[in-house]
N, C-alpha and C positions, 0 to 999 in steps of 0.2 A: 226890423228887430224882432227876433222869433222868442219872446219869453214871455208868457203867461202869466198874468197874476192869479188865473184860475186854482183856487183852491179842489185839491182832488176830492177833496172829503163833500164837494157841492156833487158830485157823481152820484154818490150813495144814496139810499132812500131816508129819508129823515121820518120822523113819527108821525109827523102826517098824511104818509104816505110809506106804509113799513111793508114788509112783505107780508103773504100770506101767511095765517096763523102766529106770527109775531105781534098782531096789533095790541097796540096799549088799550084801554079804553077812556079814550081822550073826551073830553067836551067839546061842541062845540067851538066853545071860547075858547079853549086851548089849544084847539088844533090851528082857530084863527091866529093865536099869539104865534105860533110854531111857522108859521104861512108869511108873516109882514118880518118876522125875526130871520129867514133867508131874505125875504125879498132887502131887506136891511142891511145884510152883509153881500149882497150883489151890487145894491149902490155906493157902500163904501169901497169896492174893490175898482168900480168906474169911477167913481172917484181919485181913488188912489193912482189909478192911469191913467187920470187928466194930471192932475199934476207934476208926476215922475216926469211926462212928456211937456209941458210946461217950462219944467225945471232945464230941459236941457233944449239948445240952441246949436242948431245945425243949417249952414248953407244948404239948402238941397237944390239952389242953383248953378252950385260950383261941386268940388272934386268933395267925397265926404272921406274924412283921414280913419284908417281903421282906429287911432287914438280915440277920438269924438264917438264913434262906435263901441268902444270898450267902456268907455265913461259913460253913455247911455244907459249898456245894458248894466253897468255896475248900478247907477241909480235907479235903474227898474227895480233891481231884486234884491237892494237894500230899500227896497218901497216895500215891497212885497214881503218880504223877510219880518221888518217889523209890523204888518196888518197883522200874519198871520200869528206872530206871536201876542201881538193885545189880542186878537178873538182867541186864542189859546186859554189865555188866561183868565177871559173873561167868562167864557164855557167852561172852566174849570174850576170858576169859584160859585159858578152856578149851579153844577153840579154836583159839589163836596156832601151840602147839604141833605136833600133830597136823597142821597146813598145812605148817605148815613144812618137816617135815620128809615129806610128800606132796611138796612141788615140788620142794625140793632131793635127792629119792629118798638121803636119808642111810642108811647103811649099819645105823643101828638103829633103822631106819623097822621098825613090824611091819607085817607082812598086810595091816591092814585101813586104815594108815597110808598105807600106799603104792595100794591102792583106790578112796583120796580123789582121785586126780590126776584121774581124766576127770570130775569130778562139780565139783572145781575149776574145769577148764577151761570145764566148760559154766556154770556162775557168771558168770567171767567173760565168756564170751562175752554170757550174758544181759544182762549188767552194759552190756560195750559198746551192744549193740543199743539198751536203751532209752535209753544218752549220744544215740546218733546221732538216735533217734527224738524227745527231747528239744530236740537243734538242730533238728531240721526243721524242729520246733514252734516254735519263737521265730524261728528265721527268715519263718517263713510268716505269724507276730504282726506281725513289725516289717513285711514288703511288706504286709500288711492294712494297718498303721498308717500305711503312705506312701499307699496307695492313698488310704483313706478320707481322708488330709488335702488330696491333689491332686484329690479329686472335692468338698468342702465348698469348695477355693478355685476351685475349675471354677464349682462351682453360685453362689458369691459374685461370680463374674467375668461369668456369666450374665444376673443379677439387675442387678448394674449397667448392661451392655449393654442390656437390656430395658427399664431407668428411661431410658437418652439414647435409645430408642429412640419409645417413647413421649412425651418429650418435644419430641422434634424433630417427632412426627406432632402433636404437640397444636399445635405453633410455625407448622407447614404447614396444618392447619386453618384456623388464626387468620389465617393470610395466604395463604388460597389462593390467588389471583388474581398474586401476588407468585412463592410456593412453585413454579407449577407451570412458573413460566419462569426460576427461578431457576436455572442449572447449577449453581453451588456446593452449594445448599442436598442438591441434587438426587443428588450425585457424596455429600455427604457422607450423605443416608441409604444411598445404595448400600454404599456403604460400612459402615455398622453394622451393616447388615442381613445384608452379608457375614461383617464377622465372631461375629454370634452365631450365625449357622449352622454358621461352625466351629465356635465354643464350644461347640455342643451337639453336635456329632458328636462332640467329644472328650470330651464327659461323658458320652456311651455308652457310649463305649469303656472310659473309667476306671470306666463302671458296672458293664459287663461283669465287668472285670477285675476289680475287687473280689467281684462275685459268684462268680466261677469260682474265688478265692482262699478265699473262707468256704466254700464248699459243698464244698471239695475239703484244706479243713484238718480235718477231724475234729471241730470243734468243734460241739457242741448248737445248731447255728442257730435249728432251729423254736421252743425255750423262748426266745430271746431276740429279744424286737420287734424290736429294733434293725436286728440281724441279720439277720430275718426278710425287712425292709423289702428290705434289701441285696439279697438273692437273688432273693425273685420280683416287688419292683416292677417295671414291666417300664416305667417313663420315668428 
């Protein structure tokens, strides 16, 4: 059964262990509190994965039903699902306080209460950065998504041109002797001819566009065909 109770946020460096020039300035005693306070949410999480496994009952001497395997992992990650929302809640009422009174510098803020404020501010600043980085990102989805619908209606406007294009050479074929004295016949190929030559300069252009938009949003082109197509087909 491949599902984790590992909470991701046990990856990251906690205050007792923060990066360089982030350090709080911790006590001793508090760094200890910070030290048995993981080691504390490690053994509830082993914890919590004896019992999930406990809870469920499986022959593993006989055929295992992918059923019994759904229901396993369903009660793994409704296990897991609620640890990590009580330590959610539980670090976030631990928390409230402590902030609080860091921004509003209350007068029985302590020491290390009031330590929190540039550690706050850089939060939030991190906080903004990725909002912004965020909008870019969907701004740059949604002109991707204009692009590629005005180059599929390009290529469909293309296609057409190309079908009366051919047709009228098949019509001039069949009547050459007619065709080649005809001016009407004559003005209206000039004419189609004319304009799928624009049609396809402007599906350059939007091919362009579109490619300089995927290759310049951040996004995994080369894993996606699609994508791929977009960037270095070169018609």
């Amino acid at each position: 059964m491949d599902v984790s109770m590992a909470d991701p946020r046990d990856a990251e460096p906690r205050d007792g262990a923060p990066e360089e020039g982030t350090e709080l300035p911790l006590s001793e005693k508090e760094k200890r509190i910070l030290e048995l306070y993981d080691r504390l949410l490690k053994l509830e999480v082993e914890l919590a994965l004896t019992k999930a496994r406990q809870g469920v009952t499986i022959d593993v001497s006989g055929e295992v039903s992918s059923e019994a395997i759904t229901e396993a992992k369903d009660m793994l990650l409704e296990a897991r699902a609620s640890w990590m929302l009580r330590n959610d809640v539980v670090e976030g009422v631990m928390m409230v306080n402590p902030i609080i009174k860091a921004v509003h510098s209350g007068t029985d803020a302590s020491p290390i209460e009031r330590d929190l404020l540039p550690h706050i501010e850089l939060r939030d600043e991190a906080s903004s950065a990725i909002a912004k980085k965020d909008t870019e990102r969907q701004r740059l989805d949604d002109e991707l998504r204009r692009v590629q619908l005005e180059a599929i209606q390009t290529s469909k406007r293309n296609a057409a041109l190309a079908a009366e294009v051919l047709s009228l050479a098949e019509a001039a074929n069949r009547n050459k002797a007619e065709a080649v004295d005809d001016p009407a016949m004559k003005e209206e190929i000039a004419r189609l001819e004319q304009e799928l030559k624009a049609s396809r300069q402007k599906w350059k252009v939007m091919k362009g566009t579109a490619s300089a938009v995927v290759a310049g949003s951040g996004v995994d082109w080369v894993q996606d065909a699609e994508l791929r197509d977009i960037v270095l087909d070169p018609d």
